[in-house]
C-alpha positions as CSV (number, residue, x, y, z in Angstrom):
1,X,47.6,-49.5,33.1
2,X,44.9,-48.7,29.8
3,X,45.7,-44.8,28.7
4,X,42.4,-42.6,29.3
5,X,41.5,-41.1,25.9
6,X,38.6,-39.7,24.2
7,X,36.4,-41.8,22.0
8,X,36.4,-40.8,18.5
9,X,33.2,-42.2,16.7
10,X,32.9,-40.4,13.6
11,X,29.8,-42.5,13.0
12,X,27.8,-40.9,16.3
13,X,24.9,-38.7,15.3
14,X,24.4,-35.2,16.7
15,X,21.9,-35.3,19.3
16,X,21.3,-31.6,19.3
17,X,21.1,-29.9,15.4
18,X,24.6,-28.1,15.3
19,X,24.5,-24.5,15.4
20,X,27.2,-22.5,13.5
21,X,27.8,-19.9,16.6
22,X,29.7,-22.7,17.9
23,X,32.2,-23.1,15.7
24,X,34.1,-20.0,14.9
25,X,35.8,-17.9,18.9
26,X,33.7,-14.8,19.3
27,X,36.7,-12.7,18.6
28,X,37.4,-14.0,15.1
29,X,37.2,-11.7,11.5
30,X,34.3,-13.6,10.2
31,X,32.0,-12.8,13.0
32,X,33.0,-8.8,12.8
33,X,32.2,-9.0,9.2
34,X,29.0,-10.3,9.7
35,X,28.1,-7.5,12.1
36,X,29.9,-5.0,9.2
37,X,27.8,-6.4,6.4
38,X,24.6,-5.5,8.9
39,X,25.4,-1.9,9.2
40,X,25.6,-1.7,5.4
41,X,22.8,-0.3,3.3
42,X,22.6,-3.3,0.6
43,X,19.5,-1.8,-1.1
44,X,21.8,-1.3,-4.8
45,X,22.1,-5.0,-4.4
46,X,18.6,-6.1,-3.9
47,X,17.7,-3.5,-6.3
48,X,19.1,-5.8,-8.9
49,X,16.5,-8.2,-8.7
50,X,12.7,-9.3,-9.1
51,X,10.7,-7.5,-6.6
52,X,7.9,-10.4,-7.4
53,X,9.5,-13.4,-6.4
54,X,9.1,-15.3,-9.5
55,X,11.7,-17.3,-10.4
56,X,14.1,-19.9,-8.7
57,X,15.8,-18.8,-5.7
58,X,18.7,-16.6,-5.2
59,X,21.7,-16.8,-2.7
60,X,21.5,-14.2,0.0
61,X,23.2,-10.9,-1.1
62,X,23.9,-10.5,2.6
63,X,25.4,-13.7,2.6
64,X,27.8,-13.4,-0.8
65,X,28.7,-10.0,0.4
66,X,29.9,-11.7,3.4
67,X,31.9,-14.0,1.7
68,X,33.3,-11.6,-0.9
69,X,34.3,-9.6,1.9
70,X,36.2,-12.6,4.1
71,X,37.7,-13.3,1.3
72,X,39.4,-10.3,0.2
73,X,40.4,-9.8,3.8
74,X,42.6,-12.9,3.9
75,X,44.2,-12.3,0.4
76,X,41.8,-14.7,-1.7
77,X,40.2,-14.1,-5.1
78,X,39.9,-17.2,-7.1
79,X,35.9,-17.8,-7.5
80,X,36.6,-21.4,-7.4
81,X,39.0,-21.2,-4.2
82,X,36.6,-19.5,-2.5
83,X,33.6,-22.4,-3.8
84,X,35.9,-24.8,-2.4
85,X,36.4,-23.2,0.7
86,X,33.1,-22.7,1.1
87,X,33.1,-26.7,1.7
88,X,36.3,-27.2,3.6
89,X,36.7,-24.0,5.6
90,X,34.7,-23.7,9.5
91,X,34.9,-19.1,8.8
92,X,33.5,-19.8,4.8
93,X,30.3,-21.7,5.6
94,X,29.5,-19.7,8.5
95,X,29.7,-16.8,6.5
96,X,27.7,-18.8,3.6
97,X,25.6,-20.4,5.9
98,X,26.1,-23.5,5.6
99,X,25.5,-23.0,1.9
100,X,27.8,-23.6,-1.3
101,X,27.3,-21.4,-4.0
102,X,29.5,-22.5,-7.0
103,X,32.6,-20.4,-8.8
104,X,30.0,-19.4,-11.1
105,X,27.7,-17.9,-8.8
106,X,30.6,-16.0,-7.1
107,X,32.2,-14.6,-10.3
108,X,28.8,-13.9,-11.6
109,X,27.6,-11.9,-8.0
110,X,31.1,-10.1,-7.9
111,X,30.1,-9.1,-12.3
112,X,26.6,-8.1,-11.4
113,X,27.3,-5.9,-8.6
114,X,30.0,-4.2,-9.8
115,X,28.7,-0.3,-8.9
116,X,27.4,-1.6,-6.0
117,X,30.9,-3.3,-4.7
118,X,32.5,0.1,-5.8
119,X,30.2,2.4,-3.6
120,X,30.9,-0.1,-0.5
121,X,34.1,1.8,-0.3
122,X,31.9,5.2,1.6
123,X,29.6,3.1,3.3
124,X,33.1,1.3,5.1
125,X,34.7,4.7,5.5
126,X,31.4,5.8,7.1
127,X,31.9,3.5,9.8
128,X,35.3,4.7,10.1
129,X,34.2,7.7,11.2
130,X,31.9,6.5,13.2
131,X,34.3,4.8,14.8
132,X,36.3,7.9,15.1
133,X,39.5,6.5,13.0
134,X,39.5,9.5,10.4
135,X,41.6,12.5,11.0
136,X,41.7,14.7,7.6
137,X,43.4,17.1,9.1
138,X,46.2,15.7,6.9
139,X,46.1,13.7,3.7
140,X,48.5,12.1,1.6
141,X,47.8,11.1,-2.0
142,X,50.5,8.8,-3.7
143,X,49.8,6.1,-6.8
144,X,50.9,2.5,-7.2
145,X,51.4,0.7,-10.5
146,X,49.0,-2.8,-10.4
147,X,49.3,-5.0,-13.1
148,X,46.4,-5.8,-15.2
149,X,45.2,-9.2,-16.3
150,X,46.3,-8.8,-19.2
151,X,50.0,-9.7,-21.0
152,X,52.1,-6.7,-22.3
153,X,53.0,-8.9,-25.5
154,X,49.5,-8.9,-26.0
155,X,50.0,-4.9,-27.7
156,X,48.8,-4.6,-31.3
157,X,49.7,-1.6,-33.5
158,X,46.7,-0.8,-36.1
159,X,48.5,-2.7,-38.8
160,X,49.0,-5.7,-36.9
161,X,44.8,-5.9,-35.4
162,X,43.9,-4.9,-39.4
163,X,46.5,-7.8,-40.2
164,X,45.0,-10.5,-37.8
165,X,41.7,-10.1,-38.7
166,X,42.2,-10.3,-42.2
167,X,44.3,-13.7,-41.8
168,X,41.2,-14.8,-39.8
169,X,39.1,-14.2,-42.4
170,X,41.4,-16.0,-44.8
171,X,41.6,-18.5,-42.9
172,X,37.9,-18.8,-42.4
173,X,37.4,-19.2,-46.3
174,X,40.0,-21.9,-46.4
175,X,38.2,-24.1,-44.0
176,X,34.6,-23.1,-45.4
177,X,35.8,-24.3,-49.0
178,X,36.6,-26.9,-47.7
179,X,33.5,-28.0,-45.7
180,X,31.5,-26.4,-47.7
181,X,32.4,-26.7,-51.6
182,X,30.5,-24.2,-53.3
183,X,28.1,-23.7,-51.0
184,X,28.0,-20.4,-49.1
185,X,29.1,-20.5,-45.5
186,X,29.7,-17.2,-43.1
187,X,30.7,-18.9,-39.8
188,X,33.8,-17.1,-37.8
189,X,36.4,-19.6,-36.4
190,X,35.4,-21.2,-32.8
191,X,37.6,-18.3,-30.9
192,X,36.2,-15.8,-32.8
193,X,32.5,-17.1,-31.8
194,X,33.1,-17.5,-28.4
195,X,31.9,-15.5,-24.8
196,X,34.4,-14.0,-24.5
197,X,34.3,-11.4,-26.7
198,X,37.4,-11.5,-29.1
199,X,35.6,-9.5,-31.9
200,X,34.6,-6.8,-29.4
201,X,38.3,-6.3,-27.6
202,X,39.8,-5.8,-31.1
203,X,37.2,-3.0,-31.8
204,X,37.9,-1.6,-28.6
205,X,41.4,-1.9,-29.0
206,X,41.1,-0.5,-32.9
207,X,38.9,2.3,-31.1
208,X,41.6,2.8,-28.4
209,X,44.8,3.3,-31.3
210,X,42.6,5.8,-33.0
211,X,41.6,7.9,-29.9
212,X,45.8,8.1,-28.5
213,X,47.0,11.2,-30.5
214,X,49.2,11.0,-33.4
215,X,52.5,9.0,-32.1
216,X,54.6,7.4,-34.4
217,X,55.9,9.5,-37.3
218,X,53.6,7.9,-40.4
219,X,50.4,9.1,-37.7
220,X,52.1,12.4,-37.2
221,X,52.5,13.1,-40.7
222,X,49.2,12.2,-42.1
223,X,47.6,14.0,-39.1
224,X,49.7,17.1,-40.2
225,X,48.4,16.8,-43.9
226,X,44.7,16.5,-43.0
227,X,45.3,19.8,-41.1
228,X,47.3,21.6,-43.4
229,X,44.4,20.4,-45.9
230,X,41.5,21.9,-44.0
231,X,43.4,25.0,-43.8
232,X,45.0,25.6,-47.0
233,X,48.7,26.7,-46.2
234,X,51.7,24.9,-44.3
235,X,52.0,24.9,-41.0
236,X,54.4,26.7,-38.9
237,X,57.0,24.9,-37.2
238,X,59.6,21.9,-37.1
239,X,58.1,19.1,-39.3
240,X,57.9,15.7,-37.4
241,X,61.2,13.5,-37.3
242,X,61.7,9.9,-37.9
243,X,64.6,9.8,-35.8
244,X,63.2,10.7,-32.7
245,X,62.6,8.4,-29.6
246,X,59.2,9.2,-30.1
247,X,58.2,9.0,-33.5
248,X,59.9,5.8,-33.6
249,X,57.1,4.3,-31.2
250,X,53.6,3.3,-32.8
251,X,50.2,3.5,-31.6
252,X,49.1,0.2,-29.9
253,X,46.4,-1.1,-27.7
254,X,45.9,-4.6,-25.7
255,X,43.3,-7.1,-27.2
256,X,43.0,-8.7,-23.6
257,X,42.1,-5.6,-21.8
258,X,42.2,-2.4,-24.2
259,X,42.0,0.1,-21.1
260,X,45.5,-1.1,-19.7
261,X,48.3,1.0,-20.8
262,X,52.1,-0.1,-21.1
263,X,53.7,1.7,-17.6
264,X,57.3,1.5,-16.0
265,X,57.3,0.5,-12.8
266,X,59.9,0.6,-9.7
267,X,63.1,-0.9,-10.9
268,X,62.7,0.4,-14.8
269,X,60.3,-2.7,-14.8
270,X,57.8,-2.2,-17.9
271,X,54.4,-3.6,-17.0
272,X,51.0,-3.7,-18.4
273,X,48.5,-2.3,-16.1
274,X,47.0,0.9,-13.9
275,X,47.5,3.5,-11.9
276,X,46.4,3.0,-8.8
277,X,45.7,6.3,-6.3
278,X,45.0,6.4,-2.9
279,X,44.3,9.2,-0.3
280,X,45.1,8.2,3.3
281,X,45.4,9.7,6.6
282,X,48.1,9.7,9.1
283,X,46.9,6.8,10.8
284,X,46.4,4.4,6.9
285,X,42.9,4.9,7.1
286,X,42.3,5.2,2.9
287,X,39.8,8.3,2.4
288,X,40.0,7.8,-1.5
289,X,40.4,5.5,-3.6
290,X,40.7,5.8,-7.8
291,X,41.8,3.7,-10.7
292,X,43.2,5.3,-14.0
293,X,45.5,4.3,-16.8
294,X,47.2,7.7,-16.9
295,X,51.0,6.7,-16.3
296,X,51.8,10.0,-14.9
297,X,50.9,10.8,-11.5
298,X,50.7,14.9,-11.9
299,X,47.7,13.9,-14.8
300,X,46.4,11.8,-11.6
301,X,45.7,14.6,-9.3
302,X,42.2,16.1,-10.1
303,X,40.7,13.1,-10.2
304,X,41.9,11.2,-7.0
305,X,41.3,14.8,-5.2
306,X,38.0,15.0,-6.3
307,X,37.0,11.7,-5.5
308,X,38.5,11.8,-2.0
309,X,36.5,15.0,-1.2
310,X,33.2,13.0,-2.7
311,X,34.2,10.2,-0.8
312,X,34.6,12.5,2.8
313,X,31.2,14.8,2.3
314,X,29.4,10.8,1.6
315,X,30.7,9.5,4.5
316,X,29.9,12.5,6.8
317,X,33.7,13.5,7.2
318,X,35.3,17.0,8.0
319,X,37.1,18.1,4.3
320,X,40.5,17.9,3.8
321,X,42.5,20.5,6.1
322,X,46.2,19.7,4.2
323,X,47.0,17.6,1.6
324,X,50.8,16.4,1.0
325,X,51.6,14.7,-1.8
326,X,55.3,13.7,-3.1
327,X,56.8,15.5,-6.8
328,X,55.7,13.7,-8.7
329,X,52.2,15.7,-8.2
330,X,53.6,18.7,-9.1
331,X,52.6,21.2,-11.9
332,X,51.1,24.5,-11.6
333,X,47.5,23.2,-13.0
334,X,47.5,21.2,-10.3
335,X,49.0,24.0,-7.8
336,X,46.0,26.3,-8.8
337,X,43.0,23.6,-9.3
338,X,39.9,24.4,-7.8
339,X,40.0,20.3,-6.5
340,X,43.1,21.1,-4.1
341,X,42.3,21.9,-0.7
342,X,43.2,25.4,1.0
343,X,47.1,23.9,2.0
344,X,48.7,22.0,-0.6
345,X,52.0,21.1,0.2
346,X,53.8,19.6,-2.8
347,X,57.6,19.8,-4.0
348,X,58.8,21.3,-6.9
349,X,59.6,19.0,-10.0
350,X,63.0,19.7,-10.6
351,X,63.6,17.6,-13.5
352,X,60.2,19.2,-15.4
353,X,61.3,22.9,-14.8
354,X,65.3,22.4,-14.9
355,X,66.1,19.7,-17.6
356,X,66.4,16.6,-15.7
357,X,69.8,18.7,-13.2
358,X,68.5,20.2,-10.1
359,X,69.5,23.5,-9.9
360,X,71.3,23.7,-6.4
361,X,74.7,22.3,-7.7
362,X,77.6,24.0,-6.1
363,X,79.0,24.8,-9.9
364,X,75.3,26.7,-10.7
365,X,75.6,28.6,-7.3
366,X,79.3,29.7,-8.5
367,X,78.2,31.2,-11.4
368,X,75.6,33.1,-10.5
369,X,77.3,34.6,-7.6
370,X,79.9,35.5,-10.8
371,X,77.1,36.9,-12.8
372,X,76.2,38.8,-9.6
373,X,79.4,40.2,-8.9
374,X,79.7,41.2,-12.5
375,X,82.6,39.0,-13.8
376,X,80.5,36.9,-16.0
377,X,77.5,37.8,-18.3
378,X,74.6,35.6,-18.3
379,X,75.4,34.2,-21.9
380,X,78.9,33.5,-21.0
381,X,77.7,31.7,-17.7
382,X,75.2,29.4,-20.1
383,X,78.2,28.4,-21.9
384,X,80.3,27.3,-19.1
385,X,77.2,25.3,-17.3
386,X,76.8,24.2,-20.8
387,X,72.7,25.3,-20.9
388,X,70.8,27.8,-22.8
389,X,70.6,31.8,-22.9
390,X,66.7,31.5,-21.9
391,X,67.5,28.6,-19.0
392,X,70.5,30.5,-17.7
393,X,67.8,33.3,-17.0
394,X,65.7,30.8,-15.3
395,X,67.9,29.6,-13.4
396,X,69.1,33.6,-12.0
397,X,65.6,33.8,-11.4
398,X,65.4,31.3,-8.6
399,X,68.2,32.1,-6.6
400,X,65.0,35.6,-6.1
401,X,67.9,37.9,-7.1
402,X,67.3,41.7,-7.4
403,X,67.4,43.8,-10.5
404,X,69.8,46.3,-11.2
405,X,71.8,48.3,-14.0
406,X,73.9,44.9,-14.6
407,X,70.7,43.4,-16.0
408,X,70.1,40.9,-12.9
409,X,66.8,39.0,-13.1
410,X,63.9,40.1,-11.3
411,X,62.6,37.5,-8.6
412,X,59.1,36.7,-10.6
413,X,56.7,37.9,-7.5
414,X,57.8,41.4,-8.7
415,X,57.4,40.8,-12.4
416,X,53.9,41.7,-12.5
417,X,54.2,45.1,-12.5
418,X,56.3,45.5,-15.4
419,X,54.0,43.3,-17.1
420,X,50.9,45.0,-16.0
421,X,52.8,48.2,-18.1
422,X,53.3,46.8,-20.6
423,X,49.3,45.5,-20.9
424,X,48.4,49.0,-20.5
425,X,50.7,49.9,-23.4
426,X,53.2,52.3,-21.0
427,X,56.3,49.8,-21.7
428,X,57.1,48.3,-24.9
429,X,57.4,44.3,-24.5
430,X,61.3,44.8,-25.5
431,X,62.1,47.4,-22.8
432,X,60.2,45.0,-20.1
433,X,62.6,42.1,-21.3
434,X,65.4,44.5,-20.7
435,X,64.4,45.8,-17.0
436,X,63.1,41.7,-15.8
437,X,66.1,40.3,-17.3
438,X,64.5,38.0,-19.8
439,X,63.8,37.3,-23.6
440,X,61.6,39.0,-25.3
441,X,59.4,35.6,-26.0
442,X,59.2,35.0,-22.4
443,X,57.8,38.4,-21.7
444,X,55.3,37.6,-24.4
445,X,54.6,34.9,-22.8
446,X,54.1,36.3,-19.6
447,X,51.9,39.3,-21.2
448,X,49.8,36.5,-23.0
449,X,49.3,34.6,-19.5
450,X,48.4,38.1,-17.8
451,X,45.7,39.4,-20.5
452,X,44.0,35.3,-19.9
453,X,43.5,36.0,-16.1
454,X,46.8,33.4,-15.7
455,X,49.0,33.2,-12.8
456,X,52.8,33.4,-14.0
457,X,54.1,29.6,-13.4
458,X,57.4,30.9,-11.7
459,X,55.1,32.7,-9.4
460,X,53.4,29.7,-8.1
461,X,56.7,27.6,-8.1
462,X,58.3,30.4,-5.9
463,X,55.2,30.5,-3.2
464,X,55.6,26.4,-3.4
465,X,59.3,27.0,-2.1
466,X,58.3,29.5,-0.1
467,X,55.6,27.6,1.9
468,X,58.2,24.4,1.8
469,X,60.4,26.4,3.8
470,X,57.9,26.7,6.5
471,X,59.0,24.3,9.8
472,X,55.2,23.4,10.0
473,X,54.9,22.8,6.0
474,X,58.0,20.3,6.6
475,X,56.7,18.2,9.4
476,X,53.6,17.9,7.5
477,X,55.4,16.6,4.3
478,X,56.9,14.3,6.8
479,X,54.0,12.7,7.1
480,X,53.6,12.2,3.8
481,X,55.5,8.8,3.7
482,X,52.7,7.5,6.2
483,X,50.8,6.1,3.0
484,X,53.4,3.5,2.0
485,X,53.0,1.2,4.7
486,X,48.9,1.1,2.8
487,X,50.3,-0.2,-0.3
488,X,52.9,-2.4,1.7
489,X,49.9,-4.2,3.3
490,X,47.6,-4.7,0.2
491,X,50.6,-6.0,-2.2
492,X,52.9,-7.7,0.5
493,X,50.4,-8.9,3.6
494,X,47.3,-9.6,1.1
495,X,49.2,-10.1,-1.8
496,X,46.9,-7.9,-4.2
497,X,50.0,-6.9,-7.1
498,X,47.5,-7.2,-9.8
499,X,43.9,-6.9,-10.5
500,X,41.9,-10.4,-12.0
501,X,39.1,-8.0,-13.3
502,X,39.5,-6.6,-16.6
503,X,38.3,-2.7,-18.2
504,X,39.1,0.5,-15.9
505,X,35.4,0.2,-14.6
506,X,35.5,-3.5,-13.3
507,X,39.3,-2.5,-12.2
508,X,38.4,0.7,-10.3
509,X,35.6,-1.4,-8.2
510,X,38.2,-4.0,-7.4
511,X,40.6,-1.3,-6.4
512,X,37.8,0.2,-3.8
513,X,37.0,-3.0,-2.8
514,X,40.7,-3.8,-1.7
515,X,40.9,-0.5,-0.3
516,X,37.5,-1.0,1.7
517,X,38.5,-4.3,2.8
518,X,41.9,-2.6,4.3
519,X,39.9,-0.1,6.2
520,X,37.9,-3.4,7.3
521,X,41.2,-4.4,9.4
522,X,41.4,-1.5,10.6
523,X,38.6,-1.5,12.0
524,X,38.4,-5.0,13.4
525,X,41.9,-4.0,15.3
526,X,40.6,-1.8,17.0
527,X,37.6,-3.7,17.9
528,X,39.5,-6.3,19.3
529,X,41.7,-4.1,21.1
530,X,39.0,-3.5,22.9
């Protein structure tokens, strides 16, 4: 008995023209970004071009946004993937179309519309909101090292970029003499001459050594001198050494992408890349989103605040109620800044304030319960914890002891009163070191930070405990590890570990663009959930 199969003639003509509704399920991503890239005011794109029509024909913005989009959604960033996808994938040519734009054209639309791509990241948080998916009753800011497209032994000192281009241009008259004989000729090498803009990364990398303060000790010295010049006496203070860790360490910039700067990463892995900062909410929706090539993340909190309050007041979005962040944010610039919301719940940087030892070890706590009790001074308990006179007094300080006649620190919320004596000249500064329990340069100090309008620093750490010791203020800070499932999905699930644009400007549009595309999922998750 003949098996009853299905005739495959491949040479059968359509007899209806094929529409493209009818090849993708109505649930699928491409058709939701479709209907995304519709709610989307694309006027900064068409803005870009002739209003008059003359000219040959374009691709549709509407249409490359589409496909820029998809594309970033399923992990994909290769121009020339994407161009041949755009042939062999059903979801690519309904999104294009039909239509096949080249690698060219791609790399070229995602170039041109680089501001453009970069403000997408509101106009996708707007809809987030509309969709009722941002809470900002509590934010989380943490940073993630990306590499750059650059290599990190692409670094140059000064010396060496001064170096290269002069054996260039050695080079250069070897060959000309050559080819030329006498005659005059002034053309650079073929890499030198090309697009891609050798010449101009060295000068920005040249330009990037001589912005980075003095480093190394030859730059330290000579930066010294020029001031000692201009002034016409020595300077004060311990001369520059070549033996330290520091001084030992040029100046350098990259020649593939001068912005990146030389970071560690998890693991004590050295890379060459950015920062990458993100603000989310409990629920991963990302509420800001900023690229910088400041290692630190503390140096990294102004600017990732400020652009997730922008990014909330554009979108339409209630501001930020709490913000957590880990302690690696800490400092008490950033404590005090006008950028940090009303509750700002972040740790205490032991290792900044205490030397690297946190200053809860059972052997500290013996001690000053000791210095309490009056069996040990406070310079004989710096020698046995094997610190300093001035650190020792620190250290009292935060265990908020009381003064009295044995010269016991006073906590710092109640140093302001002394201090505010001695500014109106009732208490010498000596006889105020003597009552708070401190050196006389830290009471200078103090007085100095007191006639400037300044918070005392110890002040602001001790209301940072303070609040931390709040049950509230710890369940919110609990919340704070919410964010790392974000950076889970865009290196692990989309596989984004390193940005293929190079400069912090083409970087930080790529970074809102991944971030946007996130939000994207989110958003189609829930669309699909019904």
């Amino acid at each position: 008995m003949p098996v009853n199969v299905r005739e495959a003639d491949r040479d059968q003509l359509l007899l209806m023209p094929p529409s493209v509704a009818d090849w993708l399920p109505e649930g699928h991503l491409a058709w939701f970004i479709l209907d995304a890239v519709k709610e989307l005011d694309l006027a900064a794109f068409y803005a870009s071009y002739r209003a008059d029509g003359r000219g040959g024909a374009t691709y549709s913005p509407e249409s490359m946004l589409a496909v820029l989009l998809y594309a970033y959604c399923t992990g994909e960033r290769s121009s020339r993937r994407i161009e041949r996808r755009c042939v062999e994938d059903v979801a690519y040519r309904v999104l294009a179309a039909n239509q096949h734009p080249d690698h060219a054209t791609l790399a070229g639309f995602r170039r041109r519309h680089e501001q453009a791509i970069s403000e997408l990241f509101v106009q996708v948080l707007s809809l987030c909101v509309s969709a009722g998916l941002v809470d900002t009753g509590l934010i989380a800011i943490d940073g993630t090292k990306m590499e750059a497209d650059a290599s990190y032994f692409a670094n140059r000192t000064k010396k060496q970029l001064v170096e290269e281009i002069l054996a260039e241009a050695e080079r250069t008259d070897a060959e000309e003499d050559e080819r030329f004989g006498d005659r005059r000729g002034d053309e650079l090498p073929e890499e030198w001459a090309t697009r891609s803009g050798r010449r101009e990364r060295i000068r920005q990398a040249l330009a990037e050594i001589e912005a980075q303060g003095p480093k190394d000790y030859e730059a330290k010295m000579e930066a010294r001198e020029a001031v000692e010049k201009e002034l016409g006496r020595k300077l004060p203070g311990r001369k520059p050494s070549r033996t330290s860790g520091r001084s030992k360490n040029p100046r350098t910039a990259n020649i593939t992408d001068p912005d990146s700067r030389i970071m560690l990463a998890p693991g004590s892995r050295t890379l060459q890349g950015y920062n990458a900062q993100a603000a989310t909410t409990p629920e991963q929706i990302v509420v800001g989103a900023e690229v910088t090539n400041a290692a630190s993340d503390s140096a990294n909190f102004e600017p990732i605040t400020k652009a997730t309050t922008e990014a909330l007041e554009q979108a339409g979005a209630a501001p930020v109620g709490t913000l957590v962040a880990d302690a690696g944010y800490w400092s008490t610039e950033n404590a005090t800044s006008k950028a940090a919301p009303k509750v700002l719940i972040v740790p205490i940087n032991r290792k900044n304030y205490y030397g690297g030892q946190r200053p809860v070890s059972e052997d500290q706590r013996l001690v000053i319960n000791q210095i309490r009790a009056g069996e040990l001074t406070r310079r004989q308990g710096a020698e046995i914890l094997g610190i300093s006179y001035n650190w020792m007094v620190e250290l009292a300080a935060h265990y908020d002891t009381d003064l009295d006649s044995s010269g016991v620190v006073v906590p710092p919320d109640q140093r302001q009163v002394v201090i505010e004596k001695v500014a109106s000249g009732e208490l010498s500064i000596r006889e105020a070191a003597r009552q708070l329990g401190l050196s006389y340069p830290k009471v200078g100090q103090l007085l100095a930070l007191h006639r400037k309008g300044l918070t005392d620093p110890a002040v602001i750490q001790q209301r940072m405990e303070r609040e931390l010791e709040k049950p509230e203020s710890k369940a919110s800070f609990a919340k704070r590890k919410t964010i790392e499932p974000v950076f889970g999905n865009i290196k692990r699930n989309l596989g984004y570990r390193r940005f293929v644009r190079r400069g912090l400007s083409a970087t930080n549009s790529e970074w809102r663009l991944i971030c946007a595309v996130h939000n994207l999922l989110k958003l189609w998750k829930l669309s699909i959930a019904g």
